[in-house]
C-alpha positions in Angstrom: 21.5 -14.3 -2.3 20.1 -12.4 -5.1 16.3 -11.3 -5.7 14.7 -10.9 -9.1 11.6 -8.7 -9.1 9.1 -10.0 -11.7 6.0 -8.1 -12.3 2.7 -9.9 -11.4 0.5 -7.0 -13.0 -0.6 -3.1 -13.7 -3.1 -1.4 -13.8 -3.1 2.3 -15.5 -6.3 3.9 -14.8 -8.5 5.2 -17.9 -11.5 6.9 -15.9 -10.4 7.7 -11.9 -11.5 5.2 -9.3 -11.5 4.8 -5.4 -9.6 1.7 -5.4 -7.7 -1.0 -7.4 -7.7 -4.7 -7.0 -4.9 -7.5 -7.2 -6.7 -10.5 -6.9 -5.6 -14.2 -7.1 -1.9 -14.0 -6.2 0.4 -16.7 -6.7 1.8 -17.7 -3.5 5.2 -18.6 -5.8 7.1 -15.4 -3.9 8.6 -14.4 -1.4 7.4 -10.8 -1.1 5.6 -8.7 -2.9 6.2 -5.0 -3.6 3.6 -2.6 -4.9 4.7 0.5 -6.6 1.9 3.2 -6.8 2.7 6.8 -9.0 -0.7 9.3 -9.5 -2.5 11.6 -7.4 -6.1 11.3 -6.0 -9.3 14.1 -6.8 -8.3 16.0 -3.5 -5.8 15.5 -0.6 -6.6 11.7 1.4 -4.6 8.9 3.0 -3.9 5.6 0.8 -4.9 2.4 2.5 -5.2 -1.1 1.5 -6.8 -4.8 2.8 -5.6 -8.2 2.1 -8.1 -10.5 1.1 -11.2 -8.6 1.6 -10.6 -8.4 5.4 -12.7 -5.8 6.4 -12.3 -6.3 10.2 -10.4 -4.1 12.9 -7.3 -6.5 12.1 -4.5 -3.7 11.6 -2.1 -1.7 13.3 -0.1 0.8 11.6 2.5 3.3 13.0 3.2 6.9 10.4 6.1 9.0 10.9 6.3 11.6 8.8 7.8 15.1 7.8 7.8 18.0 5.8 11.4 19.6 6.3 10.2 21.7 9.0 7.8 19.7 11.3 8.0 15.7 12.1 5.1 14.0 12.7 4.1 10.5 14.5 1.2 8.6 15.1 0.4 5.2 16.0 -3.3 3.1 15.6 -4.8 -0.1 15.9 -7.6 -2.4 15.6 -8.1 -0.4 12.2 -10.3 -1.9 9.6 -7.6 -0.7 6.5 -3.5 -0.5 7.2 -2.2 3.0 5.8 0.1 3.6 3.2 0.7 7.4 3.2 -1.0 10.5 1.4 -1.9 12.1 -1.5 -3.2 15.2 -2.8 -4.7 16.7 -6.6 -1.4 17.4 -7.1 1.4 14.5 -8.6 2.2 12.7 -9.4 3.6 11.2 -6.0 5.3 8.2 -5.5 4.5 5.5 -3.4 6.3 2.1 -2.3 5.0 -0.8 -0.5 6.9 -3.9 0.4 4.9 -6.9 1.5 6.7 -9.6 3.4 6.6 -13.3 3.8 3.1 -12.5 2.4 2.5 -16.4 1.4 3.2 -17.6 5.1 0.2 -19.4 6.8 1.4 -19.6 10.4 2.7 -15.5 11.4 0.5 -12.0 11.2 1.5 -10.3 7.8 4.1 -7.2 7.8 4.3 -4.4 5.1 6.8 -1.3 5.3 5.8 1.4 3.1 7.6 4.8 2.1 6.1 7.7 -0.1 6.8 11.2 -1.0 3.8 13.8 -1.4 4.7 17.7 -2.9 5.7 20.4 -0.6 8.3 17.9 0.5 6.1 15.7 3.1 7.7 12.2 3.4 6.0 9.1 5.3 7.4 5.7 6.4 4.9 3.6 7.6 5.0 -0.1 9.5 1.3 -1.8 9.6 0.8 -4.8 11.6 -2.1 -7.2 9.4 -3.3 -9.6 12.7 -4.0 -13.2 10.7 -2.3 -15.8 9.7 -4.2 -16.5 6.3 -1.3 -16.0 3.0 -2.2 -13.2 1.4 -3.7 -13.7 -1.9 -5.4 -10.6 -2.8 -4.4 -6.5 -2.1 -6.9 -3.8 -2.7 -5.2 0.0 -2.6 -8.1 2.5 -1.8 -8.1 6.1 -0.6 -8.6 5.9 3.2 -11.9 7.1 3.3 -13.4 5.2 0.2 -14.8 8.2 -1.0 -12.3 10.0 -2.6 -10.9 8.9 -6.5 -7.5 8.2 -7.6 -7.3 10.3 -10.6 -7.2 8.9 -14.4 -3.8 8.2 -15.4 -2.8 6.8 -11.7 -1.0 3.8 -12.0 -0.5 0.7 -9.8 2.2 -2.1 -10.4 2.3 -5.4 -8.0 5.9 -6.9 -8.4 6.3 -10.5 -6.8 10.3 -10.9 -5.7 12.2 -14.4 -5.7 15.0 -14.9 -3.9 17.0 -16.9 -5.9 
């Protein structure tokens, strides 16, 4: 079986911004993949929420390293699931797969991967507790306070399997 990526939409930031919306998605896929490349105004976390679900409905679990030191943490009944970080520096690269994100009868799945300077890696796994398909993905920092910087840009891909 083969899987053709097409892209849903982008979004290149002009002026920076704390977040970035993907609203009305097709529930045509099978997954979705978003592809994140930019930095924010000063080092944060990257989160995101499905539909405007602003509850304690995720669980995510971060391992992460730097070379040197490896890293793990685990948390639920979050009100955001956690991609990885960034800093001021970039750009860094960021990759989050979305699975059976249409499905209206299991909790939602994502498996993210991203790469920050000085070598720090994260792969994270975040549990999204409802059953609802997914038809909207905001990407924030974690904190909502810090921007992503101009020049950030943020690519939602749906895949078909085919």
């Amino acid at each position: 079986m083969t899987a053709t990526y097409d892209c849903i939409a982008t979004t290149t930031l002009s002026t920076s911004a704390v977040s970035v919306t993907f609203s009305s998605i097709s529930g045509s896929y099978t997954d979705l993949v978003l592809i994140f490349s930019g930095a924010s105004e000063s080092g944060n976390g990257i989160a995101f929420r499905f539909n405007s679900d602003t509850g304690s409905n995720y669980s995510n679990t971060e391992m992460s390293g730097d070379g040197t030191t490896a890293g793990y943490d685990r948390t639920t009944s979050q009100t955001v699931g956690r991609i990885g970080s960034v800093t001021s520096g970039g750009p860094h690269n960021l990759i989050l797969n979305i699975q059976n994100y249409s499905n209206s009868t299991t909790h939602k799945t994502t498996l993210s991967r991203s790469y920050r300077d000085g070598n720090a890696t994260y792969a994270m796994v975040t549990l999204w507790r409802s059953t609802s398909a997914i038809t909207s993905v905001e990407i924030r920092t974690q904190g909502g306070t810090v921007n992503f910087t101009s020049g950030s840009t943020f690519t939602l891909y749906g895949i078909k399997a085919e």
